[in-house]
C-alpha positions as CSV (number, residue, x, y, z in Angstrom):
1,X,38.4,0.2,-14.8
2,X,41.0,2.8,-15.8
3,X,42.6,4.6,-18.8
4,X,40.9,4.8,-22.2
5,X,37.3,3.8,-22.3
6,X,38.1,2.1,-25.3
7,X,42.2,1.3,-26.1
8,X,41.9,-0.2,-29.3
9,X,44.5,0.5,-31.9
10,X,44.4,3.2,-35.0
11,X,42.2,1.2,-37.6
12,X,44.2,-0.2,-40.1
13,X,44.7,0.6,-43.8
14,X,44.1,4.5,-43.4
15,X,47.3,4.6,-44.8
16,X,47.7,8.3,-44.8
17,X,50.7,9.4,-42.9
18,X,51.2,10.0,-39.3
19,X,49.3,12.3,-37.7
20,X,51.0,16.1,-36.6
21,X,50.0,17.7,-33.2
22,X,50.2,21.1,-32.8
23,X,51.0,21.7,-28.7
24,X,48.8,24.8,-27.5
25,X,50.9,26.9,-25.1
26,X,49.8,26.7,-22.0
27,X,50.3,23.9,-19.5
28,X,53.7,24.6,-18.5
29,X,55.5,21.3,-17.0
30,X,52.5,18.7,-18.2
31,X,52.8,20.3,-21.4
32,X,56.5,19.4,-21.4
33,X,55.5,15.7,-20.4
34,X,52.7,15.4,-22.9
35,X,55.3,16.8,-25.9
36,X,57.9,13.9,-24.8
37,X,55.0,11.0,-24.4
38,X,54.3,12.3,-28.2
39,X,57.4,12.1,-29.3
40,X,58.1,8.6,-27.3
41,X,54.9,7.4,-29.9
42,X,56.1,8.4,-33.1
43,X,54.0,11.6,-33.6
44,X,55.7,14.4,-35.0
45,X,55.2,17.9,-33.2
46,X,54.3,21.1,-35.4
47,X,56.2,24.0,-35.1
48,X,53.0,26.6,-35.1
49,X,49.9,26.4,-36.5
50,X,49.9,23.4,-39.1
51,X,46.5,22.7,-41.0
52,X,45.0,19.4,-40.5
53,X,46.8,18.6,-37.5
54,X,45.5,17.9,-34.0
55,X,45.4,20.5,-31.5
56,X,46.7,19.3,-27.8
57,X,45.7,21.6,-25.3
58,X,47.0,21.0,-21.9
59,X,46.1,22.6,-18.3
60,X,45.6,22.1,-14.7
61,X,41.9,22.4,-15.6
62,X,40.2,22.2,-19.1
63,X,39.5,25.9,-18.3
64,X,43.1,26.7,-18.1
65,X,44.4,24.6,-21.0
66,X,41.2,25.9,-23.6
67,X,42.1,29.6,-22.4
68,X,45.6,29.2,-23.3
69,X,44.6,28.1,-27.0
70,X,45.7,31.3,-29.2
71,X,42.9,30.6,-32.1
72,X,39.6,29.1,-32.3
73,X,39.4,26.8,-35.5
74,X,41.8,25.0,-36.8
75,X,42.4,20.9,-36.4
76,X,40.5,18.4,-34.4
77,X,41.2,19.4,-30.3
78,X,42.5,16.9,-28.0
79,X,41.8,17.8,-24.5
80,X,44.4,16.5,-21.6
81,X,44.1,18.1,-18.1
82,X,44.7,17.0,-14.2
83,X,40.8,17.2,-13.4
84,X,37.8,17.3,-15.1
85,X,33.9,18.3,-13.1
86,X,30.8,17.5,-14.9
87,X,31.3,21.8,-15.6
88,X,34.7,21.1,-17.2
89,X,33.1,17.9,-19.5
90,X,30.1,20.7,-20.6
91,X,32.8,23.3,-21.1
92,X,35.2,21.0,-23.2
93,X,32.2,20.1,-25.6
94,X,31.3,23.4,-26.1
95,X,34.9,24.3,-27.0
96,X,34.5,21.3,-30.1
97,X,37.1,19.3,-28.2
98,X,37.0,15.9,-29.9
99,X,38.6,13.8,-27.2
100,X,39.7,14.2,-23.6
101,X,42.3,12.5,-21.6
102,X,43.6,12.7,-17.8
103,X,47.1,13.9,-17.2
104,X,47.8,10.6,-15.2
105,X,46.3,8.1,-18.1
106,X,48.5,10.2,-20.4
107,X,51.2,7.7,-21.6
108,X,52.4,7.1,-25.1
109,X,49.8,4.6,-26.0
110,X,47.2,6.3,-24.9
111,X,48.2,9.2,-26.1
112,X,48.8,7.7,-29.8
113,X,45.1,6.5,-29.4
114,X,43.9,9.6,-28.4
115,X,45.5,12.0,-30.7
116,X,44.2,8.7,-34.0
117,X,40.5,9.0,-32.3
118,X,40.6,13.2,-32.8
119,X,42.5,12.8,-36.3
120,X,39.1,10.9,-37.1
121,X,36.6,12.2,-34.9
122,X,36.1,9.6,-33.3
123,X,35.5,11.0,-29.5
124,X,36.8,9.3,-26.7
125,X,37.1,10.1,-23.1
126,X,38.7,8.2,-20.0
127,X,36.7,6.5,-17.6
128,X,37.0,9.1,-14.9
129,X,36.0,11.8,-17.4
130,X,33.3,9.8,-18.8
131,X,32.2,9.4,-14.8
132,X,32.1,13.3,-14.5
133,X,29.7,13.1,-17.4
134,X,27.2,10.3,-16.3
135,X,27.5,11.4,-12.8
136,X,23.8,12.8,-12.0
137,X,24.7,13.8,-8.5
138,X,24.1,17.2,-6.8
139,X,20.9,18.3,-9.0
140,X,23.2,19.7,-11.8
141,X,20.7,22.9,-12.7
142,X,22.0,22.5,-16.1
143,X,20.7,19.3,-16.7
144,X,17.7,18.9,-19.1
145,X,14.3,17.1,-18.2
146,X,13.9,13.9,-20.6
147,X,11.7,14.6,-23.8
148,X,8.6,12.7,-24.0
149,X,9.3,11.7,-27.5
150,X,12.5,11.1,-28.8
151,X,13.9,12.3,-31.4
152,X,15.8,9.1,-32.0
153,X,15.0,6.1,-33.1
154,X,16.0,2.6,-31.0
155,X,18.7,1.9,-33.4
156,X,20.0,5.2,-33.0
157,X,20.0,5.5,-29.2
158,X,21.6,2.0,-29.4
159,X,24.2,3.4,-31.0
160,X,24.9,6.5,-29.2
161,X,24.8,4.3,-25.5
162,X,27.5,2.4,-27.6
163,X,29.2,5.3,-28.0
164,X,29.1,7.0,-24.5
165,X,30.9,3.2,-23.3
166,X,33.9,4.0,-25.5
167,X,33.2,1.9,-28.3
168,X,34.5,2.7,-31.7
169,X,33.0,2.3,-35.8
170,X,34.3,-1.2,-36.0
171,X,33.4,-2.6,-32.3
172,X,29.9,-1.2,-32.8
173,X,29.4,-2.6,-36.0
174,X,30.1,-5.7,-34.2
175,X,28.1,-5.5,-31.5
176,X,25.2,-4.8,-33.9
177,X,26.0,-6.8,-36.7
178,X,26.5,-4.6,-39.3
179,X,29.3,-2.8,-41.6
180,X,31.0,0.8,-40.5
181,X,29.5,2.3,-43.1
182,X,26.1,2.2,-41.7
183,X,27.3,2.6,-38.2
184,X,29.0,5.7,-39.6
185,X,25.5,6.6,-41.5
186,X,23.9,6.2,-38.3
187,X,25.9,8.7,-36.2
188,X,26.0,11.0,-38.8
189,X,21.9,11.1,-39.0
190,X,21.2,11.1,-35.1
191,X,24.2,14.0,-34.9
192,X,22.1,15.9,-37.3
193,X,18.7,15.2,-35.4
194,X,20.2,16.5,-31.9
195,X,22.2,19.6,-33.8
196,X,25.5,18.5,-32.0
197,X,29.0,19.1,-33.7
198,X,30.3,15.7,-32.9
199,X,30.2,12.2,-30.8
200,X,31.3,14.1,-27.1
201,X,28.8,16.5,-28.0
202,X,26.2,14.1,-28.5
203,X,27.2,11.6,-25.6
204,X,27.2,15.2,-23.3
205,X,23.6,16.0,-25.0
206,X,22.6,12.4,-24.2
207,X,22.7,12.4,-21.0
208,X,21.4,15.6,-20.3
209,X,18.5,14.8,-22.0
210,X,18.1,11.4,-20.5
211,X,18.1,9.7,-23.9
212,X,20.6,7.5,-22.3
């Protein structure tokens, strides 16, 4: 299982442009090769700081490509680096990065899916990321014991295991049989319960926790 935990398509009938990335600068030549696999899928680079648009930082490490970004704020962040640790993952989320991608998984499509699922929050992570997350080995000391009640309730964990496998508004509304409006109610609620700023932050919080 490789690439995008979940390569599905922008969801039709937004209808509001193409999305602008603004390129941090760091990331020397995989910066260069993310800016062309952009432009090879239709997504116009910013020149500077443009509002609204999502931020691409690119690096060796997620340390190196967030320590290269020149102001915090701004767009949703898109994360693409060579390797990622469970340290990295942690770091990323803290930094309000949206979605991360692996330099080798970064091709045009997945990049066009990647830079849609920031535009709209919608956190994704490859597999091999997603791994560095889940993976429980080597007593991580920052990992939390599980609460003895939690704070969510079983459709909301549902939802947020839905989440952590990739899966999007529309697929989980499948899955549960139900409209994207209440799947989007439903993240929105548990996201306020656990304090987080967004769906990698809650996936990251998740686990930690052992909610899922």
């Amino acid at each position: 299982m490789t690439g995008l935990v979940l390569e599905t398509p922008p969801e039709a009938g937004r209808g509001d442009g193409a999305p602008r990335v603004h390129l941090g600068p760091a990331g020397g030549a995989a910066r260069d090769a993310v800016a062309a696999g952009l432009l090879r899928a239709g997504i116009e680079l910013a020149d500077g700081r443009c509002d609204g648009a999502v931020r691409v930082a690119v690096g060796r490490t997620p340390g190196v490509a967030l320590d290269g970004w020149p102001e915090p704020g701004g767009g949703p962040l898109l994360l693409v680096a060579d390797t990622f640790t469970a340290a990295d993952v942690r770091l990323a989320v803290r930094s309000g990065v949206v979605a991360m991608l692996q330099s080798a998984e970064a091709t045009p499509e997945r990049l066009l899916t990647a830079v849609h699922a920031a535009r709209y929050g919608e956190g994704r992570m490859s597999y091999d990321v997603l791994v560095r997350l889940l993976d429980r080995a080597g007593g991580d000391p920052e990992r939390l014991r599980p609460a003895q009640d939690s704070p969510l309730t079983a459709r909301q964990k549902t939802v947020l295991a839905l989440v952590a496998e990739g899966h999007g508004n529309a697929a989980i509304a499948r899955e549960l049989s139900c409209s994207q409006h209440t799947v989007k109610n439903v993240m929105y609620d548990l996201m306020t319960r656990l304090q987080v700023r967004n769906r990698a932050h809650a996936v990251a919080y998740g686990v930690r926790t052992g909610l899922i």
